[in-house]
N, C-alpha and C positions, 0 to 999 in steps of 0.2 A: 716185711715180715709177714708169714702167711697167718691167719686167720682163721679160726673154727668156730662153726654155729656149734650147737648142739646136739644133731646129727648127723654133725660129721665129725667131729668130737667121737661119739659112741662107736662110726661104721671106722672110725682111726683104732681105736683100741678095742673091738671085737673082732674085727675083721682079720685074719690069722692069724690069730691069737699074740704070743709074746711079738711077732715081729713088726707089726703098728706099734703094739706098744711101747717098743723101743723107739722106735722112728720119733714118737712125740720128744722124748726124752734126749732123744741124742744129740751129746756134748754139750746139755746144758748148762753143765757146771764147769767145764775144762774148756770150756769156746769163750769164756768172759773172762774178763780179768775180775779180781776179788773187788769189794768194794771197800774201799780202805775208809780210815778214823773219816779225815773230812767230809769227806761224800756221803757214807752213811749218816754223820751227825745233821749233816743237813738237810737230808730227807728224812730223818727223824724231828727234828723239831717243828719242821713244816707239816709232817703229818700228822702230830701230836696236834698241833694248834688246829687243825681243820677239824681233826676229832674230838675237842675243846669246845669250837665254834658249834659242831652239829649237836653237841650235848649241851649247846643253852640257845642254841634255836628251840629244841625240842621243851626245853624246862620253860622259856615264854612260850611257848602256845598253849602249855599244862595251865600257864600263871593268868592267862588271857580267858581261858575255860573257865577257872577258878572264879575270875572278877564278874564274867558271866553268867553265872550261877548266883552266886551272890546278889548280884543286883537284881535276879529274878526274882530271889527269893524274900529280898525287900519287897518286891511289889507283889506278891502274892499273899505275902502275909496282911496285904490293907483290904479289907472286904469289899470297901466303896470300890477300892479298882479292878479287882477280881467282878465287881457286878459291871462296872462299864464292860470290860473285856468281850463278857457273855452280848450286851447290849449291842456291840462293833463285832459279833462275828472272828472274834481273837482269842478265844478260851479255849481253842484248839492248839496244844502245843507240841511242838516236834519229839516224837519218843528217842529220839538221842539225844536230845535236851532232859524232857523230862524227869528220866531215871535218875540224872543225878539230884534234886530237889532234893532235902532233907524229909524221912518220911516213905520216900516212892519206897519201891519194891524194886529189890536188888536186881539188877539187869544183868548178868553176866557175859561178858561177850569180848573174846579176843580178836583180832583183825588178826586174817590169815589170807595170803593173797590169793585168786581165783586158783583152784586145781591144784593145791600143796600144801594139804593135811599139815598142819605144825608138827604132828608126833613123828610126820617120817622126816628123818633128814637124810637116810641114805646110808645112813653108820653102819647099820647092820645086813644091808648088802654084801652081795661078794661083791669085792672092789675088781675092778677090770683096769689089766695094766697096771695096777697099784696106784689107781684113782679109783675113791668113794663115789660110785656114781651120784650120791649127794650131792658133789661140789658141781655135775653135769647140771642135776635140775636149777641148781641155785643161779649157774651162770648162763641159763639155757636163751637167755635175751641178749646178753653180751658176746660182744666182737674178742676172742679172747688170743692173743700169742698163744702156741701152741709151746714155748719154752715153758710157762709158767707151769706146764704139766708136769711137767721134768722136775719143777722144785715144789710142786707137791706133793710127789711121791717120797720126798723125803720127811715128810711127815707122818703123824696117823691119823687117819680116818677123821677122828671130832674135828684136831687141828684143821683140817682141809678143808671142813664144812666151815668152819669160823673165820680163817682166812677167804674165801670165797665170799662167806656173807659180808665179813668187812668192804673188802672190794668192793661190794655191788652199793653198799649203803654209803658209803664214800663216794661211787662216783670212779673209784679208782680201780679200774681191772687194770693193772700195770706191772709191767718185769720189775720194774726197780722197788713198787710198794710191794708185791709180792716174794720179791728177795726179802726185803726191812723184815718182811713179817715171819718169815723162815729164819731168818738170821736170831732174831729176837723171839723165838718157839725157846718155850724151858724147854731142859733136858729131855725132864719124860714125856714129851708127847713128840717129839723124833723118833726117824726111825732106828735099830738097832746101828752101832759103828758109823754112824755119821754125824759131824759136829759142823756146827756153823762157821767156824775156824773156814771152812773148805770154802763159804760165800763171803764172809765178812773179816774184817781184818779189827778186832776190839781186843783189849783186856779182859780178862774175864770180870774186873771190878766193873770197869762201864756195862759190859753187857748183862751184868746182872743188874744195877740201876736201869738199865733200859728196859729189858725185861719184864720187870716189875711197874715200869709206866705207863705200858704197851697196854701190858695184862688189865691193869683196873679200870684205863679207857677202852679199849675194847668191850670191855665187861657193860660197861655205860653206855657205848654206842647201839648194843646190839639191843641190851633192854630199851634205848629210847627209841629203835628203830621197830620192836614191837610194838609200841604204842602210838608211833606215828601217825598211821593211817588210820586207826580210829579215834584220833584225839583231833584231827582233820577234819574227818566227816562232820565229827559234833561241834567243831568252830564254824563251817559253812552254814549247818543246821541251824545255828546259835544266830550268826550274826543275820542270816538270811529271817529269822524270827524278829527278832530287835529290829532291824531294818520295816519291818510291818509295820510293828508298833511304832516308831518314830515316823510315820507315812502317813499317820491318824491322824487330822488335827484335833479328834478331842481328849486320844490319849494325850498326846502332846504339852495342852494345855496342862491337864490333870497334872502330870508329871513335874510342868515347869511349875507349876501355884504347890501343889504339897511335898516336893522334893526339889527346892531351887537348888540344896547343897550338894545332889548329886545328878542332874539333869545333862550337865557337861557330861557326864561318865557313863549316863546311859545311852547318852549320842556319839560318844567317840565307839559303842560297843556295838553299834549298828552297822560302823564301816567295817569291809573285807579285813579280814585277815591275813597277811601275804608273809607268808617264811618259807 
């Protein structure tokens, strides 16, 4: 199955005009068979449970942050250890750390990945071929079927950009996830005269329970996949700090004589983080 960077992507659907743009598209709804109850169901529950799994990965590294901060903030509130700190050359704390302390001065700061403004996702371009060139930038790293294009254009614009982002934070740029998710688009965010009926073969009662499971994990994934990568940065930051201090032997002692009942917990918070 042939494959598009995202410059060939663009020079497919600019390059004379509607007749690329058909090419991406062509047959790619009438060249497959429907995907009937079983087949769907089981690439729905298997992708619910991945999107499950990535929304409590993301929720322990928040809760691992958490534990991090806290036990900083135990040992900064004891004077005697805050003057060691200074005396060891360790009163320098990492400012991704920092900010969260009880007190600091509010940090504001979203992770946005190199060269893609958060505001723009692409929506309010003119879509080329009836792709949001949004969904081009979002997948502009991914090896993408060029069918998938074909069933995003049966949706609009936002839907494209959301379907895309799913893909990429999943892992999953795929015909078959990419069908699930079109199949499982509500009503309003399709395009005009076309129903999912035409990719999936469901009740309407199932597909609207699906729908509605899709929709609230989705919803979760994409906020945990905003905060991702700088709840990252400041686990690194975090443990790479802790890890100093557990490196002292005179923090060390301090630590093990006036905090025995949490000295384990500062030393488990000095190892890597790996999610």
């Amino acid at each position: 199955m042939k494959r598009l960077s995202k410059d060939a992507a663009y020079r497919a659907l600019e390059n004379s005009g509607n007749r690329h743009a058909r090419s991406i598209a062509a047959g790619q709804l009438g060249s497959k068979a429907k995907l009937f109850a079983p087949e769907l169901l089981a690439t729905y529950d298997a992708e619910c449970k991945r999107m499950r799994d990535f929304i409590t990965g993301a929720e322990e590294s928040e809760r691992c942050l958490d534990r991090m901060v806290a036990a900083l903030h135990l040992m900064m509130s004891d004077r005697q250890f805050c003057a060691l700190m200074v005396s060891e050359g360790l009163e320098t704390m990492p400012r991704l750390l920092a900010h969260r302390l009880p007190g600091a001065p509010p940090e504001p700061h979203v992770f946005c990945p190199p060269g893609k403004p958060l505001s723009d996702t692409g929506e309010n371009r003119e879509p080329i071929g009836g792709i949001c060139p949004g969904v081009l930038d979002v997948l502009r790293d991914a090896p993408v079927k060029t069918k998938i294009f074909g069933l995003l254009q049966k949706v609009l614009p936002a839907r494209q950009v959301e379907i895309a982002r799913l893909m990429v934070a999943m892992d999953q740029v795929r015909l078959t996830y990419a069908r699930m998710l079109v199949a499982l688009t509500p009503q309003a965010l399709l395009v005009k005269d076309f129903h999912p009926s035409t990719i999936a073969n469901l009740t309407e009662g199932h597909r609207g329970a699906m729908v509605l499971e899709v929709g609230k994990l989705s919803l979760a994934v994409l906020g945990a996949m905003e905060q991702r990568g700088q709840v990252g940065l400041e686990l690194v930051a975090a443990s790479r700090f802790f890890a100093r201090l557990m490196d002292n032997s005179r923090v060390v002692r301090y630590l093990a004589r006036n905090y025995p009942g949490h000295f384990e917990e500062f030393h488990n918070l000095s190892e890597p983080f790996i999610k």
